[in-house]
Biotite code that builds the C-alpha atoms (Angstrom):
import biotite.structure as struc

atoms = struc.array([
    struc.Atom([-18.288, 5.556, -25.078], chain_id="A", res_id=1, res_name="UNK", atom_name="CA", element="C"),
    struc.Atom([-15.102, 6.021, -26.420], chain_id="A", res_id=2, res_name="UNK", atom_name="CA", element="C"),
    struc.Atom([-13.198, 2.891, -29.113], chain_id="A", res_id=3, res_name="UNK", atom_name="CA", element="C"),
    struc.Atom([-9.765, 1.676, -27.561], chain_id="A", res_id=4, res_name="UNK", atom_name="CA", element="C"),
    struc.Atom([-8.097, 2.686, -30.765], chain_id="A", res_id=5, res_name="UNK", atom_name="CA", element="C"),
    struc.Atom([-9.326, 6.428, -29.641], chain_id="A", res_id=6, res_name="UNK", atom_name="CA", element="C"),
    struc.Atom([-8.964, 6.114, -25.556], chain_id="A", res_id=7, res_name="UNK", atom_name="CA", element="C"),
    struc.Atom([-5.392, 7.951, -25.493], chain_id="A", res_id=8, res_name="UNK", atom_name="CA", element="C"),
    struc.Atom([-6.195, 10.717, -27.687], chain_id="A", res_id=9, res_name="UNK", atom_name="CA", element="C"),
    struc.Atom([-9.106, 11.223, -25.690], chain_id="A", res_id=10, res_name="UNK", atom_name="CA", element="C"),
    struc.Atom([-7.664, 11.118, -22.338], chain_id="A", res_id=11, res_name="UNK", atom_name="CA", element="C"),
    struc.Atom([-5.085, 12.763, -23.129], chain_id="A", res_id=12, res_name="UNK", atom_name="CA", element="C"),
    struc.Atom([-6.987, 15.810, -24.611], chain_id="A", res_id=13, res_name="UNK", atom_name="CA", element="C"),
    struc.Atom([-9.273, 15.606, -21.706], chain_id="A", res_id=14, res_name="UNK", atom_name="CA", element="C"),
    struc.Atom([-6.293, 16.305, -19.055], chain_id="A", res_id=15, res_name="UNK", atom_name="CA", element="C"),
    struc.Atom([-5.077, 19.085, -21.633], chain_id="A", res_id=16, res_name="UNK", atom_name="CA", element="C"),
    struc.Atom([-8.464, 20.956, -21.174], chain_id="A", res_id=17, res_name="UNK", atom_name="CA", element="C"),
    struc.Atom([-8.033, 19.870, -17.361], chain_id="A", res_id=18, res_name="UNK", atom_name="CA", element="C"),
    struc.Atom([-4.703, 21.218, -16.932], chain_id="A", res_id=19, res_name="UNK", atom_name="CA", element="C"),
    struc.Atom([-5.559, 24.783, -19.023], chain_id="A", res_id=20, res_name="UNK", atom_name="CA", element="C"),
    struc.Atom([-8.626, 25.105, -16.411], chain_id="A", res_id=21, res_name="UNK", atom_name="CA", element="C"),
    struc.Atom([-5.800, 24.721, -13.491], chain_id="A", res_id=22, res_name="UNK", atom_name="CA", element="C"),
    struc.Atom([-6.668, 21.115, -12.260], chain_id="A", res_id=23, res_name="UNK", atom_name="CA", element="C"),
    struc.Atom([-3.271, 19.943, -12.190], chain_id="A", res_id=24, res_name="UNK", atom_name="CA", element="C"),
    struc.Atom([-1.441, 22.930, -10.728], chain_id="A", res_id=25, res_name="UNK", atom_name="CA", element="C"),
    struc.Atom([2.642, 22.323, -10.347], chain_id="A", res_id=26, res_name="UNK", atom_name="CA", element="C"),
    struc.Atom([3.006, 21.323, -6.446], chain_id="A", res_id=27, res_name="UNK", atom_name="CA", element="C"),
    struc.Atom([6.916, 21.815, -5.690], chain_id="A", res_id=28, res_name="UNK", atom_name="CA", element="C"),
    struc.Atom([8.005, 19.750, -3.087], chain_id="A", res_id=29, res_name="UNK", atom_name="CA", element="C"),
    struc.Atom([8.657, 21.144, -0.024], chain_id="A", res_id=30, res_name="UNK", atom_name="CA", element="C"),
    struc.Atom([11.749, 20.675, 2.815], chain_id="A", res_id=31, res_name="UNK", atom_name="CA", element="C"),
    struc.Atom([8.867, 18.164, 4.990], chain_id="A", res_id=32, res_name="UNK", atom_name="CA", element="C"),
    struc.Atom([8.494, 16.137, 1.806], chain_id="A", res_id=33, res_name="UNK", atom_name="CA", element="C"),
    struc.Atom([12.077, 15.230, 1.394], chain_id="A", res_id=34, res_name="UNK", atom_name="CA", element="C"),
    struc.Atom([12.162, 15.054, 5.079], chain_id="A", res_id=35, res_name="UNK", atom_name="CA", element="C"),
    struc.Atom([9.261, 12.482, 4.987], chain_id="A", res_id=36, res_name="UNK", atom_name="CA", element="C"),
    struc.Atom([10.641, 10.643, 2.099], chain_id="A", res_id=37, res_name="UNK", atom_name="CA", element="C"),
    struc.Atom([14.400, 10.199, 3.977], chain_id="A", res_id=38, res_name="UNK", atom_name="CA", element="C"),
    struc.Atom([12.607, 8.736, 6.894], chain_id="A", res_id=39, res_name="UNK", atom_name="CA", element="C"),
    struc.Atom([10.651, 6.274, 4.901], chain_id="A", res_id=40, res_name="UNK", atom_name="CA", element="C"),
    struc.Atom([14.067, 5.522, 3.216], chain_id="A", res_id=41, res_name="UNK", atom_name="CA", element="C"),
    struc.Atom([15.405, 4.931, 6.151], chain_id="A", res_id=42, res_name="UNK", atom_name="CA", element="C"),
    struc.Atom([12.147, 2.655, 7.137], chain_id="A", res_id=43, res_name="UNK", atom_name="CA", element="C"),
    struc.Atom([12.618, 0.832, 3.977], chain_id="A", res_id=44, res_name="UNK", atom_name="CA", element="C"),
    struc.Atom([16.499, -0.088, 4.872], chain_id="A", res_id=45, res_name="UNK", atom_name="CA", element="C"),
    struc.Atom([15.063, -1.176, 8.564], chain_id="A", res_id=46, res_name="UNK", atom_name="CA", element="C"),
    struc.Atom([12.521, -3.526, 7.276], chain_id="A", res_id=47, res_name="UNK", atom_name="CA", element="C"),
    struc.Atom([15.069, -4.982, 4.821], chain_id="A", res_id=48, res_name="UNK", atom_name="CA", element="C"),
    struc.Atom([17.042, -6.550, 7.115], chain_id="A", res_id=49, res_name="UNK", atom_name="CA", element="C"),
    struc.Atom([15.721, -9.461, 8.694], chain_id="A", res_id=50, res_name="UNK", atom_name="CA", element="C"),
    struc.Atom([16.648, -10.239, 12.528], chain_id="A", res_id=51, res_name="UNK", atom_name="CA", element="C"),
    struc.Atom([14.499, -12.641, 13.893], chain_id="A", res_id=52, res_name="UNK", atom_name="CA", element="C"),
    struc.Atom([13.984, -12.045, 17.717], chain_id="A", res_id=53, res_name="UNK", atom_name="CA", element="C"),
    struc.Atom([14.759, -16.233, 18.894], chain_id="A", res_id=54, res_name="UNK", atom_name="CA", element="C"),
    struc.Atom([13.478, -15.146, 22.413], chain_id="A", res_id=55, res_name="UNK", atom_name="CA", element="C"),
    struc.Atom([9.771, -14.951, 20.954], chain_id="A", res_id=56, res_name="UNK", atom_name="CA", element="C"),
    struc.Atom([9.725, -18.503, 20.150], chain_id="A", res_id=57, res_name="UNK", atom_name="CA", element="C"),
    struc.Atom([7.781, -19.894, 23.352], chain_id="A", res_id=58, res_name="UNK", atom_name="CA", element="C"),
    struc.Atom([4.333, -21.551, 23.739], chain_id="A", res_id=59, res_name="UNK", atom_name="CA", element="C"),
    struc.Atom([1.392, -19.547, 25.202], chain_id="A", res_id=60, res_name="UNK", atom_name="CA", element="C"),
    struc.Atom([-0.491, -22.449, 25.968], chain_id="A", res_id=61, res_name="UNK", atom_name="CA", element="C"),
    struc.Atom([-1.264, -23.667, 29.328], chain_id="A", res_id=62, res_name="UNK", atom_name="CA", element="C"),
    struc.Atom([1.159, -25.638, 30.681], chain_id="A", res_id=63, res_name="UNK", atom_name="CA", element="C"),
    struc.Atom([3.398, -24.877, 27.569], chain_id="A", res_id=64, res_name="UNK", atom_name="CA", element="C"),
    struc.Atom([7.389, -25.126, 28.683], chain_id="A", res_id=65, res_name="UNK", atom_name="CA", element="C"),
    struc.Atom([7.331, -28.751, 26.990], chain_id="A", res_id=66, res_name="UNK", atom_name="CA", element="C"),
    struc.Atom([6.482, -26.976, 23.805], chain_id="A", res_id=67, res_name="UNK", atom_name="CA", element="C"),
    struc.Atom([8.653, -24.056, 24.263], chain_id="A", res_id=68, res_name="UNK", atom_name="CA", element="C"),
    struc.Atom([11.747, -26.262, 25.163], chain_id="A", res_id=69, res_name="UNK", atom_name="CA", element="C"),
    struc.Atom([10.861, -28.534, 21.623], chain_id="A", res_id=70, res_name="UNK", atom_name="CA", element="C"),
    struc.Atom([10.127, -25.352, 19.596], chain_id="A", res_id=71, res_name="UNK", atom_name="CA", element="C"),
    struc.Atom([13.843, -23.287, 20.882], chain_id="A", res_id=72, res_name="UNK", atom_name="CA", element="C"),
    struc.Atom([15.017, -26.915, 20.322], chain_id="A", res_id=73, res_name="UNK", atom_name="CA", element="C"),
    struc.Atom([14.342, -26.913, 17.259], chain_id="A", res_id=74, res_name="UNK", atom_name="CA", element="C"),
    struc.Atom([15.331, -23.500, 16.268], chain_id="A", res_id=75, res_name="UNK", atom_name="CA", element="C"),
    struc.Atom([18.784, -24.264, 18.048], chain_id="A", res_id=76, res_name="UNK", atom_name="CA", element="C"),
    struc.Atom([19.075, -27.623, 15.737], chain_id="A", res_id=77, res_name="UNK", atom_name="CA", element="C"),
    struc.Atom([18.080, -26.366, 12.102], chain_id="A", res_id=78, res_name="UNK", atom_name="CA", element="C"),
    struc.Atom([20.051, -22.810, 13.221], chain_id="A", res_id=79, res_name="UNK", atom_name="CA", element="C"),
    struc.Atom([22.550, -23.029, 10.002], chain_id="A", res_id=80, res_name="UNK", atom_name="CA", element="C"),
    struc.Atom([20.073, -23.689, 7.606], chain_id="A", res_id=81, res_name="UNK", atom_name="CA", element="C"),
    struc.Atom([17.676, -20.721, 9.193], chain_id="A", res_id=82, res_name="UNK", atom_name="CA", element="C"),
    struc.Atom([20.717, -18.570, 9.001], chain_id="A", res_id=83, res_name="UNK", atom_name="CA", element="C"),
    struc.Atom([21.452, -19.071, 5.534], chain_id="A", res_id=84, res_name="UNK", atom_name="CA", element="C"),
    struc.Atom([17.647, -18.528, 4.679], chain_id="A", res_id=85, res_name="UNK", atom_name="CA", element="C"),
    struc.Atom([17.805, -15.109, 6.477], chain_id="A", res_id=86, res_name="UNK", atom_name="CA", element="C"),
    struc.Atom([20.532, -13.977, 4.769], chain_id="A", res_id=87, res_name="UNK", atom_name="CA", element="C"),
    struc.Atom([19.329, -14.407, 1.179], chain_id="A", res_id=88, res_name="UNK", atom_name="CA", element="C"),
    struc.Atom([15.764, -12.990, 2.013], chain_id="A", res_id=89, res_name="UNK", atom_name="CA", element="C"),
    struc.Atom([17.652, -9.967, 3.368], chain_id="A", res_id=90, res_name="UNK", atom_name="CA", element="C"),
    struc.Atom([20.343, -9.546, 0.138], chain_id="A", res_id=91, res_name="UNK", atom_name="CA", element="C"),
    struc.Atom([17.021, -10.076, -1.976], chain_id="A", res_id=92, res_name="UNK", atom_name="CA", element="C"),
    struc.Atom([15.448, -7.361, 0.038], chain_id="A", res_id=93, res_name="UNK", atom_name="CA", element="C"),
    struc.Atom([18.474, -5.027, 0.207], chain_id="A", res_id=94, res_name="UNK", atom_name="CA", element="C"),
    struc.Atom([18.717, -5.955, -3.871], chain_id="A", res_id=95, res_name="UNK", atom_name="CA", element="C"),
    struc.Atom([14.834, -4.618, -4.476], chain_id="A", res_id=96, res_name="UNK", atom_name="CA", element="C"),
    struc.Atom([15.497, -1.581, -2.123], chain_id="A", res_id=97, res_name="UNK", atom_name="CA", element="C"),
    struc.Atom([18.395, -0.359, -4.641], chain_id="A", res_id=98, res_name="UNK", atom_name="CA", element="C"),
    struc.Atom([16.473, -1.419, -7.401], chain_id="A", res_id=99, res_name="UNK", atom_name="CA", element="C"),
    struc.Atom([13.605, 1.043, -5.532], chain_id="A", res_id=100, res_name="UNK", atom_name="CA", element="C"),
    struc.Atom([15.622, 3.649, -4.948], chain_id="A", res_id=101, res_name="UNK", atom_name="CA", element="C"),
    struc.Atom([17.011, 3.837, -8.759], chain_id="A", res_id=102, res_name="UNK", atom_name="CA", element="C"),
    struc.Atom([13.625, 4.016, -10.122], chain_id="A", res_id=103, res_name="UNK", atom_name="CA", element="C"),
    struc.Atom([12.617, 6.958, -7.901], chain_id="A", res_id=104, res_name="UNK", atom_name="CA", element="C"),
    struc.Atom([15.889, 8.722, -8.801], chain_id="A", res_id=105, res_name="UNK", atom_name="CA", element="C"),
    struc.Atom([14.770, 7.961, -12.666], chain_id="A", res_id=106, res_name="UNK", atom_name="CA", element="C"),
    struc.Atom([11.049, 9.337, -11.436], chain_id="A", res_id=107, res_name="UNK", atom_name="CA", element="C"),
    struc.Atom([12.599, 12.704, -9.944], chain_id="A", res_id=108, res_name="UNK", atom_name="CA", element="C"),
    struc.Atom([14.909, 13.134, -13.058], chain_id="A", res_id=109, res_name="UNK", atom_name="CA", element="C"),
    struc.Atom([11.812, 12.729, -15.903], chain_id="A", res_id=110, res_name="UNK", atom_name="CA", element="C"),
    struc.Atom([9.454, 14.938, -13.514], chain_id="A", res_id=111, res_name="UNK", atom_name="CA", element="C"),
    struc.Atom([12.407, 17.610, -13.428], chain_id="A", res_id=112, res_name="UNK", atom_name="CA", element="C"),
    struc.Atom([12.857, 17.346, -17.062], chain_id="A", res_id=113, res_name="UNK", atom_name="CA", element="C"),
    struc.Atom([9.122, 17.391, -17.801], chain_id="A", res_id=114, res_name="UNK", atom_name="CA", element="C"),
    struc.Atom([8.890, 20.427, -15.359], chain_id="A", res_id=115, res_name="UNK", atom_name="CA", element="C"),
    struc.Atom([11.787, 22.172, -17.057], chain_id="A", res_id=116, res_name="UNK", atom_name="CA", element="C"),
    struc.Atom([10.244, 21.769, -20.436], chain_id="A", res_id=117, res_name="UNK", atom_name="CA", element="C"),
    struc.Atom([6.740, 23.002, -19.777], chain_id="A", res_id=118, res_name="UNK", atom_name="CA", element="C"),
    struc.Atom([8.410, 25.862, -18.026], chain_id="A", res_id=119, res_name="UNK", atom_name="CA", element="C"),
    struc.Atom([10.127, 26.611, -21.613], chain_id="A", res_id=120, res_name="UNK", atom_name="CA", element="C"),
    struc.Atom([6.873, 26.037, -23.527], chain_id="A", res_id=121, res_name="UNK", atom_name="CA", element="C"),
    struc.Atom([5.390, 28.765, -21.605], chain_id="A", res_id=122, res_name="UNK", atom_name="CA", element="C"),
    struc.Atom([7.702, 30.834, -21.588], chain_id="A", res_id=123, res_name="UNK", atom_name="CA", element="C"),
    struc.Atom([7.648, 30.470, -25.780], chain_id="A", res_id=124, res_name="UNK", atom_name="CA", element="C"),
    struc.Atom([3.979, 30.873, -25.795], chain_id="A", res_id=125, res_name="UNK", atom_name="CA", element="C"),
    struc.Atom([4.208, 34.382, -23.837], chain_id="A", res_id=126, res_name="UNK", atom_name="CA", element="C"),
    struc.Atom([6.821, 35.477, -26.503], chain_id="A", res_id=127, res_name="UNK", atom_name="CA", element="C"),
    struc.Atom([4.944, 34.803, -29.552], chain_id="A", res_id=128, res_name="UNK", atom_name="CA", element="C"),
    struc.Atom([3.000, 38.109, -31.140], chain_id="A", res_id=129, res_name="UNK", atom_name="CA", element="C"),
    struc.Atom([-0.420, 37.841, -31.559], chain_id="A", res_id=130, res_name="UNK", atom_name="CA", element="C"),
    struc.Atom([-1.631, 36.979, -35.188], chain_id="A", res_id=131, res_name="UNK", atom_name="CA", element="C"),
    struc.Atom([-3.736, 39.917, -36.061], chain_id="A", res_id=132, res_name="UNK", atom_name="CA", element="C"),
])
């Protein structure tokens, strides 16, 4: 079993020897992936925003109108102060979707410059003479 103190050395060696074998092979994103990743954008900026549906607030119960009529009674009487809840969950929720979106931005740019500089390393690596 390997100390704490040595855990990142060896993990990090073992995904070396891992990626030399092939195991972690560059996948390039393809036209479907950013396709797929717009429409759960999208899907994010949906969810966001909250509109409650007031026609769904009824009673299923038998014989439930008297409970329906109390419950949309209710909703109709405390409507400003549901209102004003809605609207900060959705600014918090449209606040944590930019806040999403920057950090995959930041995500793309470090994989692109991570990319770009392995791409470099090999191509130094095929340059350099053998040392017979």
């Amino acid at each position: 079993m390997t100390s704490p103190e040595h855990a990142l050395e060896h993990a990090r060696a073992a995904a070396a020897t891992m990626r030399a074998q092939g195991a972690y092979a560059v996948e390039r994103p393809t036209r479907q992936d950013d396709d797929a990743a717009a429409d759960a954008l999208e899907n994010l900026f949906e969810w966001a925003m909250i509109d409650p549906d007031l026609r769904e607030v009824r009673s299923t119960r038998k014989l439930g109108a008297p409970v329906t009529l109390l419950k949309r009674g209710l909703v109709r009487l405390l409507q400003q102060y549901h209102a004003e809840l809605i609207s900060q969950q959705t600014r918090f929720n449209v606040h944590v979707l930019g806040h999403v979106r920057r950090l995959e931005t930041r995500i793309e740019e470090l994989e692109r410059i991570v990319g770009s500089a392995e791409t470099e390393s090999g191509r130094e690596h095929a340059r350099e003479p053998d040392g017979e």
